[in-house]
C-alpha positions in Angstrom: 0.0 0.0 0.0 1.1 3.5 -1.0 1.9 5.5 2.6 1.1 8.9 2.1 3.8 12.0 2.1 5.6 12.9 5.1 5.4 16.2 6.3 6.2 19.3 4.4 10.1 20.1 5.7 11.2 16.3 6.3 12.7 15.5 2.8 15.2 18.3 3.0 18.2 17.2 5.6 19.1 19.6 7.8 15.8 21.9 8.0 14.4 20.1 10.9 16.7 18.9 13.8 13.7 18.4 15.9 13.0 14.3 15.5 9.7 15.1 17.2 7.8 15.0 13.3 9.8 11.8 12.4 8.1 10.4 15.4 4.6 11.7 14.6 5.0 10.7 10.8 6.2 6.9 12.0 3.0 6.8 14.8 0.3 8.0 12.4 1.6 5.4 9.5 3.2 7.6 7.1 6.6 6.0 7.7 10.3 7.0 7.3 11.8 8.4 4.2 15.5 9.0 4.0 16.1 12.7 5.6 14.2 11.2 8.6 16.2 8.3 9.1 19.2 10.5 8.8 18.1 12.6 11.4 17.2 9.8 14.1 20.0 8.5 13.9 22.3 11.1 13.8 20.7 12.2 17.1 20.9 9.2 18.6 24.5 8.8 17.5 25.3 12.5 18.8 22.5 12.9 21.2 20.2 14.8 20.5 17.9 12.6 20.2 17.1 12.1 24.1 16.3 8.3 25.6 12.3 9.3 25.8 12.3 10.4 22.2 14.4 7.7 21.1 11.8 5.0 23.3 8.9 7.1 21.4 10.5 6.3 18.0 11.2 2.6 18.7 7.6 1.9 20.0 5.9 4.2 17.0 8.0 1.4 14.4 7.1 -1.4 16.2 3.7 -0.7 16.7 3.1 0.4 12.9 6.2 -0.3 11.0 8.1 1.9 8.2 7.4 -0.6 5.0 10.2 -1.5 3.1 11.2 1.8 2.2 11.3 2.9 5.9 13.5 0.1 6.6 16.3 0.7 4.2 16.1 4.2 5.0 17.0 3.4 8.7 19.8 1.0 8.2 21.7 3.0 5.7 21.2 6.0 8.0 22.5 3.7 11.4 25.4 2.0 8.8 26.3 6.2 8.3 26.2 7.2 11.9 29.8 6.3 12.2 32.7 4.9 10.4 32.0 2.8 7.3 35.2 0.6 6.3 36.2 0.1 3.0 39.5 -2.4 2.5 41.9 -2.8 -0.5 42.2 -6.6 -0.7 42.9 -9.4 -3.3 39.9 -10.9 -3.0 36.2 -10.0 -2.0 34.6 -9.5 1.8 32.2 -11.7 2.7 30.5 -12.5 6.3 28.2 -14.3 7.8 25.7 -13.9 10.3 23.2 -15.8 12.5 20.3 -14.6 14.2 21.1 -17.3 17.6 21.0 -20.8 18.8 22.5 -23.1 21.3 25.8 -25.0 20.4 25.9 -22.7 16.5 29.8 -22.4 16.5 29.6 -22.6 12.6 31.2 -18.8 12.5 34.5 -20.2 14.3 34.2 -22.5 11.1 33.1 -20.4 8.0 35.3 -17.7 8.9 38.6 -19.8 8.0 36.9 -21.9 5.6 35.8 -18.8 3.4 39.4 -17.7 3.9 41.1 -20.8 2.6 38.9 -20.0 -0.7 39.8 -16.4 -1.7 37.4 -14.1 0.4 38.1 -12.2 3.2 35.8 -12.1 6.6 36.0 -9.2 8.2 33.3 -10.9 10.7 32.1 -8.1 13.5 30.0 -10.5 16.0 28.3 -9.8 19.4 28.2 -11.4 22.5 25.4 -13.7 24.4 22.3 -12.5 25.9 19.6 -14.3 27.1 19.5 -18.1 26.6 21.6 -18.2 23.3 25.3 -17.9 22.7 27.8 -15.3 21.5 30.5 -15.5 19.3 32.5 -13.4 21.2 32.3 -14.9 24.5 33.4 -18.6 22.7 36.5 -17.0 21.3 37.5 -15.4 24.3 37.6 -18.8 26.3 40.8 -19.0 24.2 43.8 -18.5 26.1 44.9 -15.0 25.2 42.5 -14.2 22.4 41.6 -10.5 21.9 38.3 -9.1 20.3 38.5 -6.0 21.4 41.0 -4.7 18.3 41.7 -2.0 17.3 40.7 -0.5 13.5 44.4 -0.6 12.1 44.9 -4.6 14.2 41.6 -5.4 12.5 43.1 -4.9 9.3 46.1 -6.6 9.6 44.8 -9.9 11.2 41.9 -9.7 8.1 45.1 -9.4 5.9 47.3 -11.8 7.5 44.8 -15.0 8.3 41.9 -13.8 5.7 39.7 -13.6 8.6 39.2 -11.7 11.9 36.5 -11.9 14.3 36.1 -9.2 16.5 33.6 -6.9 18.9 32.1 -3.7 17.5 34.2 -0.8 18.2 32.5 2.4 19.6 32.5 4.3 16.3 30.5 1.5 14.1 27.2 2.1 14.0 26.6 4.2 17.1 23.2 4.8 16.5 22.2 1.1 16.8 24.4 0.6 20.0 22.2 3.3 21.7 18.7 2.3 20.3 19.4 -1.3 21.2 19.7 -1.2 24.7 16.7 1.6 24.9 14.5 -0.7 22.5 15.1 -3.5 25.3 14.0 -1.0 28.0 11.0 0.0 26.0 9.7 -3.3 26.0 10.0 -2.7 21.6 12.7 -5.7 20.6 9.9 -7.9 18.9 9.8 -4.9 15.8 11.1 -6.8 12.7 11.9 -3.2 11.1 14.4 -2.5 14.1 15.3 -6.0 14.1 16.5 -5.8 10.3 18.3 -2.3 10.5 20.3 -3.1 14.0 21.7 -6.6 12.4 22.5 -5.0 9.0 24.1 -1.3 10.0 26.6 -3.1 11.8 27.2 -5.8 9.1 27.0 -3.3 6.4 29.7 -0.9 8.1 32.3 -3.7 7.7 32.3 -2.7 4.0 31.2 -5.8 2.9 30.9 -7.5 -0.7 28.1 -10.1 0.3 26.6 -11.3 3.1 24.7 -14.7 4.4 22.4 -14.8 7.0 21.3 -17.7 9.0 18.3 -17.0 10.1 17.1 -20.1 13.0 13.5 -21.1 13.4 12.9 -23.3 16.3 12.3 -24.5 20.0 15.5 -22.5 20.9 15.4 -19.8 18.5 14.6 -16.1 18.9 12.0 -16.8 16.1 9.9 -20.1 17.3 7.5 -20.3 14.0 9.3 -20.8 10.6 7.0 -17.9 9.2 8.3 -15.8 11.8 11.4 -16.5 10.9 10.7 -16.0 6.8 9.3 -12.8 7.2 12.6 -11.6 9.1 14.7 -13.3 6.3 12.8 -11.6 3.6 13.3 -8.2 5.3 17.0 -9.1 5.5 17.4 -10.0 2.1 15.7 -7.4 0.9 16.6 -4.8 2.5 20.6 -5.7 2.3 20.2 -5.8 -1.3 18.6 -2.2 -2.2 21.3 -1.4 0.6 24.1 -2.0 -1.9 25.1 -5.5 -0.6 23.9 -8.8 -2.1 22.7 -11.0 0.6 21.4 -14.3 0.6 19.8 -16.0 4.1 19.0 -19.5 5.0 16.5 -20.6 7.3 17.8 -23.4 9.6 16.6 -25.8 12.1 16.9 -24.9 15.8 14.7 -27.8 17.3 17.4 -29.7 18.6 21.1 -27.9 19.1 23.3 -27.7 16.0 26.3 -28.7 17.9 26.8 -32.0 19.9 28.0 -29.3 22.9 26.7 -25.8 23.9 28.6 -23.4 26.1 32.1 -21.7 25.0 35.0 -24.2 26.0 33.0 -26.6 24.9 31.8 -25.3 21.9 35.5 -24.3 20.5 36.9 -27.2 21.2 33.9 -29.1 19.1 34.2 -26.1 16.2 38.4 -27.6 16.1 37.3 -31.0 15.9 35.2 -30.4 12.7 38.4 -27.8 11.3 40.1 -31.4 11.6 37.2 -33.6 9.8 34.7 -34.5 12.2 31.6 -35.3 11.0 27.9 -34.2 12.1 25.4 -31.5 12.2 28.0 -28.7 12.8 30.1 -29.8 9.6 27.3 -30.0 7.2 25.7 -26.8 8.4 29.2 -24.8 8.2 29.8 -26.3 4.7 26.4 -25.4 3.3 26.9 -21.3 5.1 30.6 -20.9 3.2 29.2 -22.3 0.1 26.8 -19.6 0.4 29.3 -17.0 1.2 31.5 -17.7 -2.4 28.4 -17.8 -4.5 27.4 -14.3 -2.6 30.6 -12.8 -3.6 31.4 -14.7 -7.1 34.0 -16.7 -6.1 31.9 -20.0 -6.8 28.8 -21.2 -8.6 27.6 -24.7 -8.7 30.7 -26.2 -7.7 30.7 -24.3 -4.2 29.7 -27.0 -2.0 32.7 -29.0 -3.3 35.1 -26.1 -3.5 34.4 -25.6 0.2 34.1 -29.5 1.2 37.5 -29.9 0.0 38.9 -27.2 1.7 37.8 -28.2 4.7 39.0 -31.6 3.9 42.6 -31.1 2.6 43.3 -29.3 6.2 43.6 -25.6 4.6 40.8 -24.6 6.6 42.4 -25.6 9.7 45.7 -23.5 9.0 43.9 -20.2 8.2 42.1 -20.8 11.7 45.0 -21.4 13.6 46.6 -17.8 11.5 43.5 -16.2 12.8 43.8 -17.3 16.7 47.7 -16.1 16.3 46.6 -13.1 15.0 44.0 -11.9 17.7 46.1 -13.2 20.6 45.5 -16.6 20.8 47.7 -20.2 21.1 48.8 -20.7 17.3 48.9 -24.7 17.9 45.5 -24.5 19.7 43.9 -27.2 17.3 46.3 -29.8 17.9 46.0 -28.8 22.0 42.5 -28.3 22.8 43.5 -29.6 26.1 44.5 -26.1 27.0 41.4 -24.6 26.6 39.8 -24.1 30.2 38.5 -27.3 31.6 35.1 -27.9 34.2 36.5 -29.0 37.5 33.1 -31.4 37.7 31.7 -33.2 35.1 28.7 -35.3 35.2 26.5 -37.6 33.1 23.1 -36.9 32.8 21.3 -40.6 33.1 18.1 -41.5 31.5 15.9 -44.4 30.6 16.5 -46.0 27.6 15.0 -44.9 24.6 14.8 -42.3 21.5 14.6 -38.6 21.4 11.6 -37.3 20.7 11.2 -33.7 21.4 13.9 -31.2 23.0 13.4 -27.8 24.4 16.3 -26.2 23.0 15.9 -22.6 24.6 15.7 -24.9 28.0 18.8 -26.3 27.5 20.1 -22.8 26.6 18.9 -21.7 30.0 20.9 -24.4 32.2 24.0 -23.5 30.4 23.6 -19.9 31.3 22.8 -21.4 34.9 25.8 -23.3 35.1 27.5 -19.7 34.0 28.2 -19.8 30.4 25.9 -17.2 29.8 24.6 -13.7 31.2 21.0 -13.0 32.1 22.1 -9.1 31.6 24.5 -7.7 29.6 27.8 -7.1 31.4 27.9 -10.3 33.9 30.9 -12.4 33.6 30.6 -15.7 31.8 33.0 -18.9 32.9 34.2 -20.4 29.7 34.6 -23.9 31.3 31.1 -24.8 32.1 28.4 -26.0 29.7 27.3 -29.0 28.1 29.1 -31.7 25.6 27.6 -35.3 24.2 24.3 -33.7 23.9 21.8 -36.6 21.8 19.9 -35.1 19.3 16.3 -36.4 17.9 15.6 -39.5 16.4 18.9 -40.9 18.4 18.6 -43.5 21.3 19.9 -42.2 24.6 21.7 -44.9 25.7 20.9 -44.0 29.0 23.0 -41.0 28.9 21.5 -37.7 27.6 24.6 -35.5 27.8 27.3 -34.5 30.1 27.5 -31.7 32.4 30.5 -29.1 32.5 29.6 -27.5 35.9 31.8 -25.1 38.5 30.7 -27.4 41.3 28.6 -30.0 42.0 25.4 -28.3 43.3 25.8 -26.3 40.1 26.0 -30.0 38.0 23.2 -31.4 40.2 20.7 -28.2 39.1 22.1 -28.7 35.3 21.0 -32.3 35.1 17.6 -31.9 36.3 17.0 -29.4 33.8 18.3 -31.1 30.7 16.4 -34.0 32.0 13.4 -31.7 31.7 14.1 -30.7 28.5 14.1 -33.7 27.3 11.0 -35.9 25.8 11.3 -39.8 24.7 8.6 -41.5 22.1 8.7 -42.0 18.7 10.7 -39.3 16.7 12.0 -38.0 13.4 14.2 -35.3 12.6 13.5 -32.1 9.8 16.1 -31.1 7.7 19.0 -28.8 8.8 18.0 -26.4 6.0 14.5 -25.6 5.7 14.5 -22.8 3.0 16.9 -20.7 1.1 16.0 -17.0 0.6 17.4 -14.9 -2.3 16.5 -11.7 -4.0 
């Protein structure tokens, strides 16, 4: 449906620095067009836009959206509230980025994989919130493995391994880092406009050539219902793309956990095992995301998949990761020594009858691993890289009377963590869906 005009004064930047019309325009459905974009978020980048108006703004898009238009209007305007890198390399920049899961180490995987093939991942990731996982916090259980770099250290470990991955820095999208922790406080996180722009200003200021999203729809995803989770891939996609940056996302299963583990120890240590040839859910998934990544930036077409399998295979992916860890800090032979990542003092089994797994309640599972400690209920809590959960069975698998093991600080901790993956936990008759539901392209 055609929105009608905004008000006389908003299309010229610069005329109005009050954000009070935006606001108005947004509320009463006649969306965002570019000049208003620009001026949210350069006031909430410079301030002033205050924390009332900026809660105002967020609840007017969530409540009646800004259309398609609207929404690329906002991200390009967050992408250009700060720095916007642009690199001079041999090769295209690619990333990839997932919307949240338990045990979804595949970045630890595509990064170096991608590398071995030509592109260059200049991967900015976040941190764990809630009952899902961060990048950041699995890379840092790493003994001596920095995030926080530098622009100019950026470049050179992107340049040296073909890969970094690293935090935001504080002039990359400012806008978004202050409207995200006032859209949480305004109860207005649910908005799949504000969704779309904070994801894509941050990837789109790395100066990327193409992007994949893996967008999770599932029992422990952010988006339960795979429609959900379409209509937030679509607005991706789409909205990437008239952004300048081709972008393809994949919607993937999260009704059982990707990885055989979940936590951040745990979790590299499994991500190494698959950089050496291990098979399962984590592999395929990783393999199917880089192939993705060359056909994004035209360094493949059909042959892709096997471009990337054999990579993976012939041990190339393995030596770009282990550039990348010495790059940011990290133990260079870490992948032949994951006995020095930092170990549980107490593990225990979780025993069940015998039978096969029927249902799992993924986000549950999430939940005892932030319980053990892996993960913050609020942003800025410390998280023990040692605890978690390894051996996890997935559906349509017999539990042999063991549904995981349990990576706990102490034993009171362990004894709280097996009752609840006990709870999460359903045996009957079972199958499992694909690991790729859908693909979703321009």
């Amino acid at each position: 449906m055609t929105q009608p005009p905004l008000p006389a004064g908003l299309a010229a930047p610069g005329l109005n620095p009050d954000p009070r019309p935006v606001i108005a325009a947004v509320r009463s459905g006649r969306g965002l067009d570019d000049a208003g974009a620009a001026l949210i978020a350069r006031g909430l980048a410079h301030g002033s836009v205050s924390d009332a108006q900026a809660a105002g703004f967020a609840m007017a898009v969530l409540l009646r959206g800004i259309g398609d238009r609207g929404r690329t209007a906002l991200t390009r305007a967050m992408r250009d509230s700060g720095r916007v890198l642009a690199w001079d390399l041999p090769g295209p920049t690619v990333d990839k980025h997932s919307t949240g899961g338990i045990g979804d180490a595949t970045s630890l995987i595509v990064a170096p994989l991608v590398a071995a093939c030509g592109g260059f991942v200049p991967m900015i990731s976040g941190r764990g919130l809630g009952h899902t996982g961060g990048t950041l916090d699995k890379l840092q259980a790493i003994p001596g493995f920095r995030t926080d770099l530098d622009e100019g250290a950026f470049r050179a470990a992107v340049t040296r391994a073909g890969c970094a991955i690293v935090a935001a820095g504080p002039s990359l999208a400012p806008a978004d880092r202050r409207l995200y922790a006032i859209r949480d406080e305004a109860a207005a996180v649910e908005s799949i406009d504000l969704i779309t722009a904070s994801i894509l200003s941050k990837k789109l200021a790395a100066g990327l050539d193409g992007l994949v999203l893996d967008v999770k729809a599932g029992s422990g995803a952010f988006l339960s219902a795979t429609e959900q989770a379409r209509e937030l891939a679509r607005a991706l996609v789409g909205t990437a793309t008239a952004a300048g940056c081709p972008t393809v996302a994949l919607i993937t299963d999260m009704d059982q956990p990707l990885a055989r583990s979940a936590g951040n120890a745990v979790e590299v240590a499994e991500a190494m095992a698959v950089l050496r040839g291990a098979p399962g859910a984590l592999r395929d998934l990783s393999l199917a995301l880089a192939a993705e990544c060359l056909r994004v930036a035209g360094l493949a077409g059909d042959d892709a998949l096997s471009r990337v399998t054999a990579r993976l295979d012939d041990g190339s992916a393995a030596e770009r990761w282990s550039r990348m860890v010495a790059a940011q800090g990290g133990l260079r032979d870490l992948i032949d020594r994951p006995d020095r990542l930092p170990g549980a003092p107490v593990i225990r089994p979780v025993p069940a009858p015998d039978g096969i797994v029927a249902d799992i309640d993924v986000a549950a599972l999430g939940r005892a691993v932030v319980a053990l400690g892996g993960g913050r209920r609020r942003a800025g809590e410390a998280v023990d890289p040692r605890v978690g959960l390894s051996n996890l069975r997935r559906l349509a698998e017999p539990t042999g009377g063991v549904l995981a093991l349990v990576h706990a600080a102490s034993a009171e901790a362990a004894e709280i963590a097996i009752a609840a993956v006990q709870a999460a936990y359903r045996l009957g008759d079972a199958s499992a869906g694909p690991l790729v539901r859908e693909r979703i392209a321009a």
